[in-house]
C-alpha positions in Angstrom: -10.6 23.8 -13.8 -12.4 23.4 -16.9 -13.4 20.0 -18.7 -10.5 20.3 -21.3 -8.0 21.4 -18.5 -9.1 18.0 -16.8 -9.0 15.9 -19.5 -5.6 17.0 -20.3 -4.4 16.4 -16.3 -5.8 12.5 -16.8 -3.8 12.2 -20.0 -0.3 13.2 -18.1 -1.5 11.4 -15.8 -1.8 8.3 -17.7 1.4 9.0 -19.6 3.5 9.3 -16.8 2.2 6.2 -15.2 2.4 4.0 -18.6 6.4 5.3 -18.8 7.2 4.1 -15.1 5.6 1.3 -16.1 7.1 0.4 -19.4 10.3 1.3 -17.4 9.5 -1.7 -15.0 8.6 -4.2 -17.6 11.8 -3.3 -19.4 13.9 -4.7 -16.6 11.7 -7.8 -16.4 9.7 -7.4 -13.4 5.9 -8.0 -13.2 5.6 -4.9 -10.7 2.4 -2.7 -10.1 2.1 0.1 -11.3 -1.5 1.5 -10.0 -4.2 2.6 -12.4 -5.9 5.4 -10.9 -7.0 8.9 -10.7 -4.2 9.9 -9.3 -2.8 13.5 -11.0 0.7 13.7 -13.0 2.9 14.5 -10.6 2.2 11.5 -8.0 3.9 8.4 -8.7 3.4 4.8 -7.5 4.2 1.1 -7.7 3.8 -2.2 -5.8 6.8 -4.9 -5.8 5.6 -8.7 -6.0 8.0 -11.5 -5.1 9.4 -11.5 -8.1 12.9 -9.8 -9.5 15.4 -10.4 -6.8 17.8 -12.6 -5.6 16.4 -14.2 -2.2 16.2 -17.9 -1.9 13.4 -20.3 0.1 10.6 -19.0 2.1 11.2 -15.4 0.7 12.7 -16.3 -2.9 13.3 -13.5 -5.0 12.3 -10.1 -3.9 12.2 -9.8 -0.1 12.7 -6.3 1.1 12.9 -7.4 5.0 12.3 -5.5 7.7 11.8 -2.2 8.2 15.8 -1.3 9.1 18.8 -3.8 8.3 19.8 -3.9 11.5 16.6 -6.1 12.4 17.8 -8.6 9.2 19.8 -11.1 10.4 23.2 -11.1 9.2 23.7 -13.9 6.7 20.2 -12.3 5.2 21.6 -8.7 4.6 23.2 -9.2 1.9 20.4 -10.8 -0.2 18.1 -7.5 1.6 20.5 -4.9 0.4 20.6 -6.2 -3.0 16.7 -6.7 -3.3 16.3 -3.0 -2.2 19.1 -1.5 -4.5 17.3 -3.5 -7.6 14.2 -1.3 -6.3 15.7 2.5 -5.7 16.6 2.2 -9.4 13.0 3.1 -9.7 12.8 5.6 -6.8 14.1 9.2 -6.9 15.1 8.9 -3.0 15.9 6.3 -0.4 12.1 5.1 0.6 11.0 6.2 4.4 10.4 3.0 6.0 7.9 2.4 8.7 8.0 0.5 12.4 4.5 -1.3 11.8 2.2 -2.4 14.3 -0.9 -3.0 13.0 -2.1 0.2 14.7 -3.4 3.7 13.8 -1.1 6.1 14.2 0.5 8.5 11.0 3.5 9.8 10.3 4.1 12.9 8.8 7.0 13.1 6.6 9.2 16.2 6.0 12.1 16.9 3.8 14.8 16.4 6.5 16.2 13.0 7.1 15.6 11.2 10.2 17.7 8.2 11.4 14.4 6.9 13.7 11.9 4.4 12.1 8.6 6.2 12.5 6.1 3.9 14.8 3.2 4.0 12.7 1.2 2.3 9.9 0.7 5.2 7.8 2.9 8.0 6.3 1.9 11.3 5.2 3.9 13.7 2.9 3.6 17.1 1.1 7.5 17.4 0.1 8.6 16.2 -3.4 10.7 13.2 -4.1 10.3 12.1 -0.4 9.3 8.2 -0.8 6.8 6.5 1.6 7.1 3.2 1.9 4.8 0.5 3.3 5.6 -3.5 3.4 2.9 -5.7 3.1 2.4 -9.7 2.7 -1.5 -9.9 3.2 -2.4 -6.5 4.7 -3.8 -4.4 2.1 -1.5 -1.4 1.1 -4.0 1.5 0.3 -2.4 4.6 -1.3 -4.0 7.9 -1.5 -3.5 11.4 -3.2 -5.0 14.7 -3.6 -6.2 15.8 -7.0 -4.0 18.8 -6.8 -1.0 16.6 -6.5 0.0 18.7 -3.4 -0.2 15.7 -0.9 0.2 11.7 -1.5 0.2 9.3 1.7 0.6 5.5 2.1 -1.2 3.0 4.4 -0.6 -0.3 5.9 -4.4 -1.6 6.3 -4.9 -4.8 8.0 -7.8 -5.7 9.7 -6.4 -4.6 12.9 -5.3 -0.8 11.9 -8.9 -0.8 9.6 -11.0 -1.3 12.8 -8.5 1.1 14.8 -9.6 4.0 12.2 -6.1 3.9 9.9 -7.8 5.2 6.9 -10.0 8.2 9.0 -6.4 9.3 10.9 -4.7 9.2 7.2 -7.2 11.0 5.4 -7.2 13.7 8.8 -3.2 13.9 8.8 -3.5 15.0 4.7 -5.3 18.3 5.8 -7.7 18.0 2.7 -11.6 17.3 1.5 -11.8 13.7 1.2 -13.9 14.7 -1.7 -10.5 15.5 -3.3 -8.7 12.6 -2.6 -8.2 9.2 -4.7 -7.2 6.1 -3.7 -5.7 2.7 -4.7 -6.3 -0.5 -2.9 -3.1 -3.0 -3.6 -2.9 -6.8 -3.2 -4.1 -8.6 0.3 -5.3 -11.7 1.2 -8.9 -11.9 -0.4 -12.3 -13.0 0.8 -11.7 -16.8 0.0 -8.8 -17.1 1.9 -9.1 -15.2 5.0 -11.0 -17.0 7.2 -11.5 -15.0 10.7 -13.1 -15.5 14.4 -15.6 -13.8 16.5 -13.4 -11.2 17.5 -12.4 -9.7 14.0 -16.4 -9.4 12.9 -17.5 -8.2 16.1 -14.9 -5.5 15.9 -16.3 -4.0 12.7 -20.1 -4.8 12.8 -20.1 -3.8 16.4 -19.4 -0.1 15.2 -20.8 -0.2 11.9 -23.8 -3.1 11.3 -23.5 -2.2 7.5 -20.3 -4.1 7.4 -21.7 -7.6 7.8 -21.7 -7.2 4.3 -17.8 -8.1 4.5 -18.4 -10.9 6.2 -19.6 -14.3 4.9 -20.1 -17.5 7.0 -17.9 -20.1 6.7 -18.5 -22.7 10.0 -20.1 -22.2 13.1 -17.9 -19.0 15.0 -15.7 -18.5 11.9 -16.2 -16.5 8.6 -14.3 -15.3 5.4 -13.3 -11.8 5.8 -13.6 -9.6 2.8 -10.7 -6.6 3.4 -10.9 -4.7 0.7 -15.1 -4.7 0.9 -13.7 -3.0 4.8 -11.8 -0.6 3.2 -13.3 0.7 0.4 -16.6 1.5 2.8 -14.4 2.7 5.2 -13.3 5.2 2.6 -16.3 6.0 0.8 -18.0 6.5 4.2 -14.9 9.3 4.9 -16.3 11.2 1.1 -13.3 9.1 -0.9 -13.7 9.5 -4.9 -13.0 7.4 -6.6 -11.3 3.9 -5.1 -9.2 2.2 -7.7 -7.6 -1.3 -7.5 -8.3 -4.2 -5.1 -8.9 -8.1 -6.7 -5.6 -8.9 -6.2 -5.5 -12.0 -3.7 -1.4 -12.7 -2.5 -2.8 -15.8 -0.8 -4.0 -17.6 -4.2 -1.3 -15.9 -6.5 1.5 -17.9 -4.8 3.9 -17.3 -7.6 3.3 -13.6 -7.5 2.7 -12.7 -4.0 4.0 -13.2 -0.1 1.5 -14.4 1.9 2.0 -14.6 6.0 -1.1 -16.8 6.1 -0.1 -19.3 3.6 3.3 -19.5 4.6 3.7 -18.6 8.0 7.8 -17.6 7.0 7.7 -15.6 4.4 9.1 -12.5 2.5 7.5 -8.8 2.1 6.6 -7.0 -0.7 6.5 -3.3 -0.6 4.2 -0.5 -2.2 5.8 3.1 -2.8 4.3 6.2 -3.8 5.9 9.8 -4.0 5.8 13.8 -5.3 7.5 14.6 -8.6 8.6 18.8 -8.5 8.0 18.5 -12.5 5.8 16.0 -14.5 7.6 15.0 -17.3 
């Protein structure tokens, strides 16, 4: 592809993210919409807490768990509605995931399937088929291929980062990392996320260059910096270019869930998909 074709790729690129956004900003919400490399016919966007109708500990926008049926019943109602205010944006039903805070992908086809996949990631190369990952301190990382062929989403906590999340994703999307771009979404930052023994050890012990991640706060404790984890996790893989990231949910309480601050608390939810034509 020449330089013009390129630059004109990154400008419909652009465009079509700026119209989702203006789209979101004309119904009032203060919703994500990444800025990345990411081509024209991949869309994206992150919920906050904002725009719904939930009250206490997960006032407005909670999207609950991954299926109603785990909701409890007086809560389903106030679920349902937050999650039909969201699919105005979204050309399908979203695929939820069954997270565990492990390392295992789905891959997503065109063909409905009543099961919640058990996995933290979700690959897909069908059009207007909507992955969906929930988040409320875990870092949702979003990737696509600059051919717009291939888009995947990933719940990234520190747990599925040290299991190798990212390297299983970027595997499962059958393409040179050198190809792929990413976005790095809100998570608790560096200041807030203060760690053990256990959580270092796991990282440094396979990979002393992340120490850098990790800053001392008391004897046997330090502050955890996830998105330093997971942008070397990427760039190690051959990811160019990582977009996003210095978004904190812990310190932005009236923009963000946070588990660690609250304990009981709502979850936001980051969605990225395949348009067939790029308008």
């Amino acid at each position: 592809m020449s330089q013009r074709d390129t630059c004109a790729v990154e400008r419909d690129a652009l465009a079509c993210d700026a119209s989702l956004a203006r789209r979101i900003a004309d119904a009032g919400h203060d919703w994500i919409v990444p800025v990345w490399d990411a081509p024209a016919g991949v869309r994206a966007f992150v919920t906050t807490r904002n725009g719904g109708v939930g009250r206490g500990a997960s006032a407005s926008l909670d999207v609950g768990h991954a299926s109603l049926d785990d909701t409890p019943a007086d809560d389903r109602p106030v679920i349902a509605e937050n999650r039909r205010r969201v699919q105005a944006f979204l050309p399908s039903p979203p695929v939820w995931l069954s997270q565990v805070h492990g390392r295992d992908v789905a891959c997503i086809g065109s063909e409905a399937n009543a099961a919640l996949p058990r996995a933290d990631a979700a690959v897909t190369r069908e059009t207007n088929v909507v992955l969906a990952i929930r988040v409320a301190d875990c870092m949702p990382v979003l990737l696509a291929d600059r051919d717009g062929c291939v888009v995947a989403a990933v719940h990234a906590g520190w747990r599925g980062l040290a299991a190798g999340v990212l390297e299983n994703t970027l595997s499962a999307m059958r393409c040179d990392p050198a190809r792929i771009v990413a976005w790095l979404g809100p998570a608790i930052g560096r200041g807030a996320f203060e760690v053990g023994a256990d959580v270092r050890d796991a990282f440094v012990g396979c990979d002393p260059r992340a120490h850098r991640a990790f800053v001392v706060k008391s004897p046997g404790k330090w502050l955890c910096d996830l998105e330093t984890l997971a942008r070397m996790r990427l760039a190690q893989a051959g990811v160019r270019p990582i977009a996003g990231g210095g978004l904190c949910t812990y310190s932005d309480r009236g923009r963000f869930f946070s588990y660690r601050r609250d304990g009981t608390t709502g979850r936001m939810a980051a969605f990225v998909w395949r348009v067939a034509s790029p308008q």
